[in-house]
N, CA, C and O atoms as CSV, one atom per row, in Angstrom:
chain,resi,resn,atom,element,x,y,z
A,1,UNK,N,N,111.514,148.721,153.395
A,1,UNK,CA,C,110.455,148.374,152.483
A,1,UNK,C,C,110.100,146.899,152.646
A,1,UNK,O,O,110.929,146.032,152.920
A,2,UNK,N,N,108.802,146.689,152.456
A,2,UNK,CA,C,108.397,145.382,153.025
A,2,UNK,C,C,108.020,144.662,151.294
A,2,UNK,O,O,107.469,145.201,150.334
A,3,UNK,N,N,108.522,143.431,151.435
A,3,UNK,CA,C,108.364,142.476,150.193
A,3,UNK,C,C,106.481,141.892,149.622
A,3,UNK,O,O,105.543,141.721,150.401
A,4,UNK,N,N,106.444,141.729,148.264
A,4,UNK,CA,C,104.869,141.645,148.277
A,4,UNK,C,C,105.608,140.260,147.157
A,4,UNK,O,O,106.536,140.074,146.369
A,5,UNK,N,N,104.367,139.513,147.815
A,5,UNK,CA,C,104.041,138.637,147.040
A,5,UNK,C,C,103.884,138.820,145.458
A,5,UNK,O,O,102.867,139.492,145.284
A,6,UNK,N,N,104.404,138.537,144.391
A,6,UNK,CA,C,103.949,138.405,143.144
A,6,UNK,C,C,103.751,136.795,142.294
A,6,UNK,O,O,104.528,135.867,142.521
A,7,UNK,N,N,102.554,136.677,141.280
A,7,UNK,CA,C,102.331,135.582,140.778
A,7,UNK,C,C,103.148,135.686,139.061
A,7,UNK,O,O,102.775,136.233,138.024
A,8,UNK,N,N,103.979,135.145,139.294
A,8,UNK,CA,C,104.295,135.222,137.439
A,8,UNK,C,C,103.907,133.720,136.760
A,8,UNK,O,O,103.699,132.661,137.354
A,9,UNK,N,N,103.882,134.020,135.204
A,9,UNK,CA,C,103.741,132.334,134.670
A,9,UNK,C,C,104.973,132.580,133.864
A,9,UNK,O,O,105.263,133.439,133.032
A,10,UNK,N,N,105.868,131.140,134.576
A,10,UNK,CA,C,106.702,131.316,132.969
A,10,UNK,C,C,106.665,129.601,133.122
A,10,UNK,O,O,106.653,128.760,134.021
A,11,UNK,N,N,106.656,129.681,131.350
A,11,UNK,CA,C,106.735,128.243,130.834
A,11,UNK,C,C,105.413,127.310,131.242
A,11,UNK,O,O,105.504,126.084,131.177
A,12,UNK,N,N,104.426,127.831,131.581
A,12,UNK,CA,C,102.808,127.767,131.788
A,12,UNK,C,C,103.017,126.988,132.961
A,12,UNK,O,O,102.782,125.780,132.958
A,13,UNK,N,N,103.547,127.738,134.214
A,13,UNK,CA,C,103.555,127.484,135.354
A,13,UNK,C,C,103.586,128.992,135.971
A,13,UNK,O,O,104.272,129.963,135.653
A,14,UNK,N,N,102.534,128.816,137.023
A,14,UNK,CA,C,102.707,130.029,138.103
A,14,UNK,C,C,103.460,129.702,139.375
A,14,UNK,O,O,103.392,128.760,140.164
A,15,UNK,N,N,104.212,130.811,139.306
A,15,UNK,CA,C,104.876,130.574,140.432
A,15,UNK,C,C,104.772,131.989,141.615
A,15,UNK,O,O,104.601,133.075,141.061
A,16,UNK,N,N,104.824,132.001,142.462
A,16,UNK,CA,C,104.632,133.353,143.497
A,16,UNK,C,C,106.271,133.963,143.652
A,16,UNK,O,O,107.161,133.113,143.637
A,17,UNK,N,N,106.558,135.034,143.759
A,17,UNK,CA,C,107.904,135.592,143.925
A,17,UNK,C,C,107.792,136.685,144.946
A,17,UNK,O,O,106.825,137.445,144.889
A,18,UNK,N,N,108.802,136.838,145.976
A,18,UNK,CA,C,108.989,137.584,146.801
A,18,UNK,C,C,109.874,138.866,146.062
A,18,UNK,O,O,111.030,138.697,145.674
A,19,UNK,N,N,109.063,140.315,145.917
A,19,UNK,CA,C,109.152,141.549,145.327
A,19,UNK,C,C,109.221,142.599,146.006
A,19,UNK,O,O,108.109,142.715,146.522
A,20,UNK,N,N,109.958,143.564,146.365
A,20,UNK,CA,C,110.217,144.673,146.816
A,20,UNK,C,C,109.058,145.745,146.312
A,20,UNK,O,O,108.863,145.960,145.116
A,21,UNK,N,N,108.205,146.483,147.527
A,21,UNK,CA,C,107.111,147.015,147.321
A,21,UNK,C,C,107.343,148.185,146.569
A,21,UNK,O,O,108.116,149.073,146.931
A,22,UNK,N,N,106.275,148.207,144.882
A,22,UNK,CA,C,106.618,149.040,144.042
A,22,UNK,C,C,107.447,148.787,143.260
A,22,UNK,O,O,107.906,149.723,142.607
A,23,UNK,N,N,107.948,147.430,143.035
A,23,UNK,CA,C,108.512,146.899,141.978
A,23,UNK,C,C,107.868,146.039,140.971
A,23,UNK,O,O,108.275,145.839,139.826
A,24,UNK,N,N,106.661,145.484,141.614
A,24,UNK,CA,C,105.819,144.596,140.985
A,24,UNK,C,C,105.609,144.541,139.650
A,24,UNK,O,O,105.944,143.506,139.075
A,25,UNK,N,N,105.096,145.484,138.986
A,25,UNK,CA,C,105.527,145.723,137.707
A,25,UNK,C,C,106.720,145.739,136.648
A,25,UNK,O,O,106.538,145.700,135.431
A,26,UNK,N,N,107.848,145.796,137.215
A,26,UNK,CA,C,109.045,145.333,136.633
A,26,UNK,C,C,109.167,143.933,136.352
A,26,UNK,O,O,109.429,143.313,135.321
A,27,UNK,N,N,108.864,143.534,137.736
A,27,UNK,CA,C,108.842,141.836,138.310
A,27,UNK,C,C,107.914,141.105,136.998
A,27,UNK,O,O,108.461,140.105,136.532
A,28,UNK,N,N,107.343,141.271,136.724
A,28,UNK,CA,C,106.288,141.139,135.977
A,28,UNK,C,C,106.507,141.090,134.274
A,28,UNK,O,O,106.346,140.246,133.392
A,29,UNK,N,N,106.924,142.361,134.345
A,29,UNK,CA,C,107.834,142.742,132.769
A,29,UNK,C,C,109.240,141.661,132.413
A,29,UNK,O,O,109.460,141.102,131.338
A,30,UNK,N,N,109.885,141.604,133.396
A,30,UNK,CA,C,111.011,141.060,133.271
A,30,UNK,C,C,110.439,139.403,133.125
A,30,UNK,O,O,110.986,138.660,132.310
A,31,UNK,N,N,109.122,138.836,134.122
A,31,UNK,CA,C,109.076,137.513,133.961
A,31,UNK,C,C,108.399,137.415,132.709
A,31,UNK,O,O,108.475,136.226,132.399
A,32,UNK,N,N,107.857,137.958,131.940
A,32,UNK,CA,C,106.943,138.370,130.899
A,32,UNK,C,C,107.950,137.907,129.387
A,32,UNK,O,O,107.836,137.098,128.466
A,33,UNK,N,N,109.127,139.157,129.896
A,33,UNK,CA,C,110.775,138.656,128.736
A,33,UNK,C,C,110.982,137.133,128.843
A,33,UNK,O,O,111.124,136.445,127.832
A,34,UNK,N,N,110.997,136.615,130.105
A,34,UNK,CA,C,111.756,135.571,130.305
A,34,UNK,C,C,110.418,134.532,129.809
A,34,UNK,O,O,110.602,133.315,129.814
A,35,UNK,N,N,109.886,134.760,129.642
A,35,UNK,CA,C,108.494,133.625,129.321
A,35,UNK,C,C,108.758,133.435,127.586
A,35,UNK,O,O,108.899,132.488,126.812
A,36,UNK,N,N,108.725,135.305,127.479
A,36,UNK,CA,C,108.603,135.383,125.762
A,36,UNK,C,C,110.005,134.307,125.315
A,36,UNK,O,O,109.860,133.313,124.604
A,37,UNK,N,N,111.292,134.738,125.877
A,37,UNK,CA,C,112.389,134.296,124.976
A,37,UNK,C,C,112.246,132.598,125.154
A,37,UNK,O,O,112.526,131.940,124.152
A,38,UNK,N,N,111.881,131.965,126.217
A,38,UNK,CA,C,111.923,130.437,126.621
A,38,UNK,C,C,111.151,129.798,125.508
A,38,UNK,O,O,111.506,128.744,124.981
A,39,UNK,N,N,109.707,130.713,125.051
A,39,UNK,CA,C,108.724,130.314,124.128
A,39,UNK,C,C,109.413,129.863,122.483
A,39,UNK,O,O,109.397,128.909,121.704
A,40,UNK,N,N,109.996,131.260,122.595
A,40,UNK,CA,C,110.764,131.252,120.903
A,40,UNK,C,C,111.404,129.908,121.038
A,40,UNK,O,O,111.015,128.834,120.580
A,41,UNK,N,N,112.679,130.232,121.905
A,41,UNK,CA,C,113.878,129.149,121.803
A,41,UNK,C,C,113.426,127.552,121.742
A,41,UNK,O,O,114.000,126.600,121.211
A,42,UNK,N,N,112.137,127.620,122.512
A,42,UNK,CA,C,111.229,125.816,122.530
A,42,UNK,C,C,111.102,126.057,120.760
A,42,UNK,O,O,111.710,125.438,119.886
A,43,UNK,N,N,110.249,127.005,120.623
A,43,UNK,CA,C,109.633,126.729,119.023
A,43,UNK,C,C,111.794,126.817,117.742
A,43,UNK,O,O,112.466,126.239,116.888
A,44,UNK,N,N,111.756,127.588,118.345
A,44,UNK,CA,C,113.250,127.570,117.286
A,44,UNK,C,C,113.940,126.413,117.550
A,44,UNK,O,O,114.364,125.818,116.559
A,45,UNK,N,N,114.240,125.769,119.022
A,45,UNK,CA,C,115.280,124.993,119.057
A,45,UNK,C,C,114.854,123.350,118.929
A,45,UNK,O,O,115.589,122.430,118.570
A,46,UNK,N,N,113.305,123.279,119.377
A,46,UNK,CA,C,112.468,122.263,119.135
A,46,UNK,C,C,112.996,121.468,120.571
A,46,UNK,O,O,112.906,120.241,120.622
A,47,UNK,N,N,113.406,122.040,121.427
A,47,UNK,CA,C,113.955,121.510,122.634
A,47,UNK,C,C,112.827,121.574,123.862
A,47,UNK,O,O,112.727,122.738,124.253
A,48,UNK,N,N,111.999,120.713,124.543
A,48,UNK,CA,C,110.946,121.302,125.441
A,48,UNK,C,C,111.239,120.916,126.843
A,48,UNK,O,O,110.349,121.100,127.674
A,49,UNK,N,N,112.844,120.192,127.367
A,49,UNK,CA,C,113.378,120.201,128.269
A,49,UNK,C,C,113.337,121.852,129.307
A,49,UNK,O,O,114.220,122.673,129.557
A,50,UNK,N,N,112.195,121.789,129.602
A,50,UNK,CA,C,112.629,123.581,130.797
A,50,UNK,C,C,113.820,123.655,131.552
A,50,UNK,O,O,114.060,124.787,131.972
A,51,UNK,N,N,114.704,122.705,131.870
A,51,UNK,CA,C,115.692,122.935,132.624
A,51,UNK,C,C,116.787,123.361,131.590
A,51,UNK,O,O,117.700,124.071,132.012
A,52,UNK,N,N,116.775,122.930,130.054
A,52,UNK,CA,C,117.872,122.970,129.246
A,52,UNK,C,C,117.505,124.283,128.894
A,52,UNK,O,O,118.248,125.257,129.021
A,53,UNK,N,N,115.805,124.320,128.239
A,53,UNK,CA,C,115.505,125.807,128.408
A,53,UNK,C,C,116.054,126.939,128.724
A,53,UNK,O,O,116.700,127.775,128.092
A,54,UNK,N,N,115.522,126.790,130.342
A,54,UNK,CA,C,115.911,127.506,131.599
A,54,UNK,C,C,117.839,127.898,131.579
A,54,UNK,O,O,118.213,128.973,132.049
A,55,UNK,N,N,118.828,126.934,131.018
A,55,UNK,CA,C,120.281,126.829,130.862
A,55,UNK,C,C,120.261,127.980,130.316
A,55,UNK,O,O,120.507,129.034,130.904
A,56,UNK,N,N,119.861,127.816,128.739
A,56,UNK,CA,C,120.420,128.525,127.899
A,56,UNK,C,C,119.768,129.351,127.773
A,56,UNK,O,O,120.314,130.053,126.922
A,57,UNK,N,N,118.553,129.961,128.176
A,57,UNK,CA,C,118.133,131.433,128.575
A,57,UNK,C,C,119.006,132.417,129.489
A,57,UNK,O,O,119.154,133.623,129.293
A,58,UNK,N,N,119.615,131.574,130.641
A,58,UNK,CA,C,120.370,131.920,131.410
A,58,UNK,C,C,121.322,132.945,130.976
A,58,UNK,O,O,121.481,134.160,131.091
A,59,UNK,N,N,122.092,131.573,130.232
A,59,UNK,CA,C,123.331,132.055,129.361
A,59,UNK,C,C,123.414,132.619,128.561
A,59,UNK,O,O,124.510,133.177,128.514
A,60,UNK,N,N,122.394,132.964,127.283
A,60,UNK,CA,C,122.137,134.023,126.436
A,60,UNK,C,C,121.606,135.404,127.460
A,60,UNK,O,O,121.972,136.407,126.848
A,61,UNK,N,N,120.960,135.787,128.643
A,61,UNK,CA,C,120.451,136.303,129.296
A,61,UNK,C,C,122.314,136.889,129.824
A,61,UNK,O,O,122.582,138.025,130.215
A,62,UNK,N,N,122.846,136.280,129.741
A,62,UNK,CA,C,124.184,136.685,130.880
A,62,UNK,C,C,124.967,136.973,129.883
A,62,UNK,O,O,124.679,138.170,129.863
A,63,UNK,N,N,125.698,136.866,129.065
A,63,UNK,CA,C,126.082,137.241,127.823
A,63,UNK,C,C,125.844,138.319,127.566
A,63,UNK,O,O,126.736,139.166,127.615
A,64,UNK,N,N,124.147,138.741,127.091
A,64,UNK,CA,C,123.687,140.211,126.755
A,64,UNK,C,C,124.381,140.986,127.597
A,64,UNK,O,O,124.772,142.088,127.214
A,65,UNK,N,N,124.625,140.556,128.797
A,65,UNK,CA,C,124.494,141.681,130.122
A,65,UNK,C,C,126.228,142.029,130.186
A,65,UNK,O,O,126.803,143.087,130.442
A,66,UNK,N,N,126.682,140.894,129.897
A,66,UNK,CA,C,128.326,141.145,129.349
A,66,UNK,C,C,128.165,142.164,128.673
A,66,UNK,O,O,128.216,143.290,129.168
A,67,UNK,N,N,127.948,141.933,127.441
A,67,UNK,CA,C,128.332,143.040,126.315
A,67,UNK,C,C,127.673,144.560,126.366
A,67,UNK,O,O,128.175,145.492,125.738
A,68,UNK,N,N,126.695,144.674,127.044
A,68,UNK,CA,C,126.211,145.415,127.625
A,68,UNK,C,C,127.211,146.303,128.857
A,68,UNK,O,O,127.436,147.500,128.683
A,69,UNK,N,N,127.646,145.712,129.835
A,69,UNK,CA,C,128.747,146.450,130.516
A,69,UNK,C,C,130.099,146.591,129.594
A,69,UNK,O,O,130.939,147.436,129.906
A,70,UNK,N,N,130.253,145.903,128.668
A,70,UNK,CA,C,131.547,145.944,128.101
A,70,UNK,C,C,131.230,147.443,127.588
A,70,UNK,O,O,131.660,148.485,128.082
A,71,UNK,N,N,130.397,147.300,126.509
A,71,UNK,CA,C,129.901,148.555,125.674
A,71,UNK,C,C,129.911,150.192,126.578
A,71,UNK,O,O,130.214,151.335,126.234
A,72,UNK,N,N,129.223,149.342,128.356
A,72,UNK,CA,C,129.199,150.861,128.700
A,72,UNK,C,C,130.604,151.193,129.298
A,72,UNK,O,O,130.962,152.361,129.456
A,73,UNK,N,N,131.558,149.888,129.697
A,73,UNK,CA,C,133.199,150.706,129.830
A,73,UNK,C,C,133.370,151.574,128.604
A,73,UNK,O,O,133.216,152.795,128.632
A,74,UNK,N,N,133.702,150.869,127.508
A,74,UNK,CA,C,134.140,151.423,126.373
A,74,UNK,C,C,133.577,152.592,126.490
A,74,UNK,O,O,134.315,153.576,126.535
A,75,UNK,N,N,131.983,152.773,126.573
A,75,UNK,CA,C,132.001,154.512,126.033
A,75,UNK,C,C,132.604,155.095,127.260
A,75,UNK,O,O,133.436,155.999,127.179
A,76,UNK,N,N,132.189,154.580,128.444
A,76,UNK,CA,C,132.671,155.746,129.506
A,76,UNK,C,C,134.338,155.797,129.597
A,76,UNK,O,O,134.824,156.508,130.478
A,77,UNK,N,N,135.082,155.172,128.843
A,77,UNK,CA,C,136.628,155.330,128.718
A,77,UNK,C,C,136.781,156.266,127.571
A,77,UNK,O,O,137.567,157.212,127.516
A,78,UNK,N,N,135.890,155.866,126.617
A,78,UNK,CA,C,135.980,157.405,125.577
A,78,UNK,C,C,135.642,158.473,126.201
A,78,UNK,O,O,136.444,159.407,126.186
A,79,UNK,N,N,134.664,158.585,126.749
A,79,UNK,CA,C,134.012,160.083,127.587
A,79,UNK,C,C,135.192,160.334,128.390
A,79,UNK,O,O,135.570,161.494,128.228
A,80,UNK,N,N,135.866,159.717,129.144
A,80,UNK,CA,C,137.179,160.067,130.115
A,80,UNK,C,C,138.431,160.330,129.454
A,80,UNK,O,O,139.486,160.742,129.937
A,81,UNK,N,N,138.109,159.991,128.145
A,81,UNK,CA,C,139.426,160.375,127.406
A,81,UNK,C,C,139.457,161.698,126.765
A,81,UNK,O,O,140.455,162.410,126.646
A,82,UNK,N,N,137.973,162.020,126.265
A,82,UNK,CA,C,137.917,163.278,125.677
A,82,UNK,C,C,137.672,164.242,126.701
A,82,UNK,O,O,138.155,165.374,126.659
A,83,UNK,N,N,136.841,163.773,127.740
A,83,UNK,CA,C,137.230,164.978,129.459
A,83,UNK,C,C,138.769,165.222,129.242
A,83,UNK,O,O,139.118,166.382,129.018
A,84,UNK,N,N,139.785,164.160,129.293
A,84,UNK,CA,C,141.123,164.268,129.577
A,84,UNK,C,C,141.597,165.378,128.794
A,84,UNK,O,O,142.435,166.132,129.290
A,85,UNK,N,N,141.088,165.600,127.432
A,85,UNK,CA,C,142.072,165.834,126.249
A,85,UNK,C,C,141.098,167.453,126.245
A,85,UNK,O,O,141.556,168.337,125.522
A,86,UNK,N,N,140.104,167.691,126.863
A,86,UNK,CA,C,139.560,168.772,127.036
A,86,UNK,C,C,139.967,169.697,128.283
A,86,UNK,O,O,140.104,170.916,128.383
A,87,UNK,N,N,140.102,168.668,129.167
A,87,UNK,CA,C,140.721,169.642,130.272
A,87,UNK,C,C,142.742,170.035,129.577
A,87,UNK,O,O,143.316,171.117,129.699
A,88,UNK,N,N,143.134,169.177,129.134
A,88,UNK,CA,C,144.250,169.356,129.005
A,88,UNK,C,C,143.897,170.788,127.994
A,88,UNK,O,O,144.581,171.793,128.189
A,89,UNK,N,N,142.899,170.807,127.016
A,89,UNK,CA,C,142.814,172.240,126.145
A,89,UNK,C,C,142.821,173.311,126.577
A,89,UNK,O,O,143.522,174.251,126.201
A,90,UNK,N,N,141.484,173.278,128.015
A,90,UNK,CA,C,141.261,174.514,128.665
A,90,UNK,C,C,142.829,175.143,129.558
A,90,UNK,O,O,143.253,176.275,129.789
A,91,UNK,N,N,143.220,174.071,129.795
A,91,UNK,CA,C,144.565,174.354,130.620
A,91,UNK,C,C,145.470,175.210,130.013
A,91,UNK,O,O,145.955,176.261,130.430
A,92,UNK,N,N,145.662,174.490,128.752
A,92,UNK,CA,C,146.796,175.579,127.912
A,92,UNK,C,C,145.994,176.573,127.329
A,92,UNK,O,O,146.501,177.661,127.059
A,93,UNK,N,N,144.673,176.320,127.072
A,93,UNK,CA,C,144.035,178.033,126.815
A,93,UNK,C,C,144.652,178.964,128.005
A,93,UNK,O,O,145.289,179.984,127.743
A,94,UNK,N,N,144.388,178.487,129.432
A,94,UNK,CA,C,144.378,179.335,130.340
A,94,UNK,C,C,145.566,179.732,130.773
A,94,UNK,O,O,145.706,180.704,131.515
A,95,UNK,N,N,146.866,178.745,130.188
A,95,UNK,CA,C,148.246,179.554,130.277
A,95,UNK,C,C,148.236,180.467,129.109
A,95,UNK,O,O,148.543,181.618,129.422
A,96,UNK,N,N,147.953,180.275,127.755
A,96,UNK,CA,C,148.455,181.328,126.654
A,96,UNK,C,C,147.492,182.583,127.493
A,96,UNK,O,O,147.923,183.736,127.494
A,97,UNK,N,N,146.469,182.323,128.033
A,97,UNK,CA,C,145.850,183.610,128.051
A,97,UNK,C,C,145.931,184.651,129.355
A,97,UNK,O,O,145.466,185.779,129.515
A,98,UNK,N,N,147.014,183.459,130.531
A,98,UNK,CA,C,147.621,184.428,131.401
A,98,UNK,C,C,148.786,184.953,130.924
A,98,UNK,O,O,148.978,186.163,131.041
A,99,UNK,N,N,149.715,184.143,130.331
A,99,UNK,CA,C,150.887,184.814,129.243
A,99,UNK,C,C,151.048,186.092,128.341
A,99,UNK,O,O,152.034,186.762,128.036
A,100,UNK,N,N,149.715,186.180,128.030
A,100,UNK,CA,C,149.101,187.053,127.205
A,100,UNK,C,C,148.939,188.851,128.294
A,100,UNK,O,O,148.411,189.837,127.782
């Protein structure tokens, strides 16, 4: 797949980004998030440094994505636990009922 040029604005600068064809629209969405949250955090934090910005978008941005994989171990260790505790059911169903 060949890369396409895309124009995003974040922080009222355009910049061009190299995009995997048929992604453009993600590319777009995602720079769109990253514009919206930089906007708030200037108006909430009263901070208009873009590089300090740019930091702590980062880091709130990387964080989410932590707890986000944390959340999806956790469930998929519950789902593997109740597979476990289900196969272990069918098992002894299937001895009482060759016993039988």
């Amino acid at each position: 797949m060949s890369n396409q040029a895309v124009e995003v604005e974040i922080l009222g600068k355009l910049t061009r980004v190299a995009c995997p064809a048929g992604q453009e629209e993600s590319l777009i969405q995602a720079a769109n998030d990253l514009d919206a949250r930089l906007q708030e955090m200037a108006e909430r934090t009263k901070v208009n440094n873009a590089e300090k910005l740019l930091t702590f978008a980062a880091l709130n941005i990387s964080y989410e994505l932590l707890a986000a994989k944390e959340a999806t171990n956790g469930e998929l260790n519950s789902i593997n636990e109740r597979m476990e505790r289900l196969t272990a059911a069918l098992e002894e169903a299937v001895t009482k009922a060759r016993q039988a």
